[in-house]
C-alpha positions in Angstrom: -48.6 -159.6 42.3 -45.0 -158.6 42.9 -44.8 -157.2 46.6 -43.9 -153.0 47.4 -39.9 -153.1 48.8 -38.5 -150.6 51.0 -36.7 -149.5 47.9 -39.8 -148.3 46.2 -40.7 -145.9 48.8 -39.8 -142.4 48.6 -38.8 -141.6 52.4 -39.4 -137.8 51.9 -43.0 -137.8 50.6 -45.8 -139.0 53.0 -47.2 -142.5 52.2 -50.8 -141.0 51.4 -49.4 -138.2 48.7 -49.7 -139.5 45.5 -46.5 -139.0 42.8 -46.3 -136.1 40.9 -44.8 -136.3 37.3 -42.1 -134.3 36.8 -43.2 -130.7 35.0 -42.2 -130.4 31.3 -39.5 -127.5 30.3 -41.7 -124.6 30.4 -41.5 -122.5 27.4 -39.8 -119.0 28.6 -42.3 -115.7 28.7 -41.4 -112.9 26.4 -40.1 -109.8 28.0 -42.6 -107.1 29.0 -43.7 -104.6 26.7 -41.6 -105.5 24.4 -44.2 -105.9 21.5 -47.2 -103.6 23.3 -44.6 -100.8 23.7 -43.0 -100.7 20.3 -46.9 -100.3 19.3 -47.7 -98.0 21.8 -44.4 -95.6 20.5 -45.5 -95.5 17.4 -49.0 -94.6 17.8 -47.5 -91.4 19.8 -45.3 -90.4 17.1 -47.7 -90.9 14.8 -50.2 -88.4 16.8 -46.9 -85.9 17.4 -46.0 -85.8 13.5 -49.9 -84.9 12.9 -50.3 -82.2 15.6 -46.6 -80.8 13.7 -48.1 -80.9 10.8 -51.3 -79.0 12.1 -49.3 -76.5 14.0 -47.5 -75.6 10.9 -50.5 -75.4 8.7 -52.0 -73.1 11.2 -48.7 -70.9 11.6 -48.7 -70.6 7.5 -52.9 -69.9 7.8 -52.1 -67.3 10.4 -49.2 -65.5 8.0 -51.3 -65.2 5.3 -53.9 -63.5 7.2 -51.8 -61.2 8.7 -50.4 -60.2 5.3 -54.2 -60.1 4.1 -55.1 -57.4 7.0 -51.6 -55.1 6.4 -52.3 -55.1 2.9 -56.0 -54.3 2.9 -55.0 -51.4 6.0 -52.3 -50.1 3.0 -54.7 -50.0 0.4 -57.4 -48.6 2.8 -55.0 -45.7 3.5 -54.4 -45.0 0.4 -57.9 -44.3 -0.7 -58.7 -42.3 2.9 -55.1 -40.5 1.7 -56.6 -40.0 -1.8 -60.2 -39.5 -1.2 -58.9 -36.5 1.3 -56.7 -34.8 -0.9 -59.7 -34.5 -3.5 -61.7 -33.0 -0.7 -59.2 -30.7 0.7 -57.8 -29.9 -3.5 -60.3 -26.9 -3.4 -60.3 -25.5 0.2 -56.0 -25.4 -0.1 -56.5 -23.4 -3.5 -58.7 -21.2 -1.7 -56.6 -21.1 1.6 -53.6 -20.4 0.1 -55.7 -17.2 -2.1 -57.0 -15.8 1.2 -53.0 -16.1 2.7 -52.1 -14.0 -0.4 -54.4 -11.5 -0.1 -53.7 -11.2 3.6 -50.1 -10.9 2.9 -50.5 -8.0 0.3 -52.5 -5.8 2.8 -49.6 -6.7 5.5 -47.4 -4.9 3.2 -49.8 -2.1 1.9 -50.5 -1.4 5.8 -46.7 -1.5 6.9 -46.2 0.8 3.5 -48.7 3.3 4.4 -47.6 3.8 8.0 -50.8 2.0 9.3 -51.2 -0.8 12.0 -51.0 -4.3 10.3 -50.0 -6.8 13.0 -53.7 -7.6 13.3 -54.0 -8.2 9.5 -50.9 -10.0 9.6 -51.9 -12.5 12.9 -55.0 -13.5 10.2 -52.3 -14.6 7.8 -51.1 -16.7 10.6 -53.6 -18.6 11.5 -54.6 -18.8 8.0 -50.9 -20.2 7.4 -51.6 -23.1 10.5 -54.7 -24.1 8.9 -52.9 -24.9 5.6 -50.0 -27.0 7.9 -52.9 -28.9 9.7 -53.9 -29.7 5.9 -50.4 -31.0 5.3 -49.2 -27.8 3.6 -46.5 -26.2 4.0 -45.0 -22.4 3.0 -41.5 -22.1 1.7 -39.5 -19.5 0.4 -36.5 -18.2 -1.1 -33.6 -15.5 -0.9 -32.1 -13.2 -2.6 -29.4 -14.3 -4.8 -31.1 -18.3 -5.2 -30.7 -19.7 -8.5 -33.9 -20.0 -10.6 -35.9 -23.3 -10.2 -38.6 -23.8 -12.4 -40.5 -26.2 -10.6 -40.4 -24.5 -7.1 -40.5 -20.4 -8.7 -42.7 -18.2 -10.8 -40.8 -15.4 -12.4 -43.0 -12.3 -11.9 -40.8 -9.7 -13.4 -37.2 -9.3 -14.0 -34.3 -6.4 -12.6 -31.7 -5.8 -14.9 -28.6 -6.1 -13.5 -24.8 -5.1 -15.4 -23.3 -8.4 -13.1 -23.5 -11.0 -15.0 -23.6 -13.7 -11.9 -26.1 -12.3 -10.4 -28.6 -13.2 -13.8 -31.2 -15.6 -13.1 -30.7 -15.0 -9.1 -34.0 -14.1 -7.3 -33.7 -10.3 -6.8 -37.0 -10.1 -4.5 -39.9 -12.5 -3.0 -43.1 -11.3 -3.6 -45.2 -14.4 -2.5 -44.2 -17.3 -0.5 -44.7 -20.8 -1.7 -46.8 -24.3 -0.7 -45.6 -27.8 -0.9 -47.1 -30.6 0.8 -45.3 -32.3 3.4 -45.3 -35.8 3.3 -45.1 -35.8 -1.2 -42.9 -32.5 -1.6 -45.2 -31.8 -4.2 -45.1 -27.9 -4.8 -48.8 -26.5 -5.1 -48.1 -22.9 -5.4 -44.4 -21.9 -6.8 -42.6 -18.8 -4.8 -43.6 -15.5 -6.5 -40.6 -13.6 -7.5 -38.6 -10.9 -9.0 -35.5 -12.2 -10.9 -32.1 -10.1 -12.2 -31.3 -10.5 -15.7 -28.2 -9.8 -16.9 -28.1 -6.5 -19.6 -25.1 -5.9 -21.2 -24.1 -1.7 -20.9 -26.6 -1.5 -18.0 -24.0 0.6 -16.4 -23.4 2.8 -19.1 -27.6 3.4 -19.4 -27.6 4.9 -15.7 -28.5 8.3 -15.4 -25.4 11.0 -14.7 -23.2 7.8 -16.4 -22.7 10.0 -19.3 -21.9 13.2 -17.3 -19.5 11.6 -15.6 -17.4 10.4 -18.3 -17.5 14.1 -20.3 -16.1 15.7 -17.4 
């Protein structure tokens, strides 16, 4: 047995340690997160593409309602809008008779001499009813062209100027229309000028005049 030299003893390690082997190259660790995160990434713009997609089906849900309600509060106008002009169709007709027959006995009153503002504040009121209904009274004046949608010829003036034919000559009843459709429910009751050739000639004393 060959004998232990001063050689074979390593002066900085105690004589009792034993002799470690040296430590194989350690295989280097892979950098944090570099695997984990990349997962991690994509599992949160997975979830942020599906809550987009959600949002957006919710905002075209939401649209479609909202054009569901206006268009059921249109159509639900129009009937109310309908449904009350058929039940106001009669009480106008007969609104707009009484305001007539109010306005006659204005007249007759004021023609006799006798008081008619009292007869003529019922016309009123009768006349507020009818705008509270959405109708409302319009007239003409003397000289208007004819219109036969918005006047009813009652009789006609004979008249020798001939640019004054077919030119209302005097109202005798107002008219209605409704507001909010212009549609005219009662024409305005008039006298029109028609144009007669020699009118001048058939006036009394005309003759006279030209044999003096």
């Amino acid at each position: 047995m060959a004998a232990v030299t001063e050689k074979d003893v390593d002066p900085a390690r105690p004589a009792d340690q034993p002799e470690r082997p040296e430590p194989a190259d350690a295989e280097e660790p892979a950098p944090a997160g570099s695997n984990g995160g990349d997962a991690a990434l994509s599992e949160i713009a997975g979830r942020l593409g599906r809550l987009e997609e959600q949002v957006a089906g919710f905002h075209r849900r939401s649209a479609h309602r909202e054009s569901v309600i206006d268009r059921l509060h249109e159509e639900n106008q129009q009937l109310r809008g309908g449904f009350g002009r058929i039940v106001l169709e009669p009480v106008v007709t007969d609104l707009i008779r009484l305001y007539d027959q109010l306005s006659r006995e204005v007249r007759r009153l004021r023609a006799s001499g006798q008081d008619w503002q009292l007869t003529s504040s019922f016309a009123d009121d009768v006349a507020q009813i009818l705008d509270r209904c959405g109708v409302e009274a319009f007239s003409a004046e003397p000289g208007d062209r004819f219109e036969p949608d918005r006047h009813r010829p009652l009789a006609v003036v004979a008249c020798a100027d001939e640019s004054r034919h077919n030119t209302v000559a005097e109202v005798v009843a107002v008219g209605f229309a409704e507001r909010e459709t212009g549609r005219v429910r009662r024409p305005v009751h008039a006298r029109f000028h028609q144009y007669t050739p020699g009118q001048d000639e058939a006036r009394p004393g005309h003759d006279a005049a030209q044999s003096q």
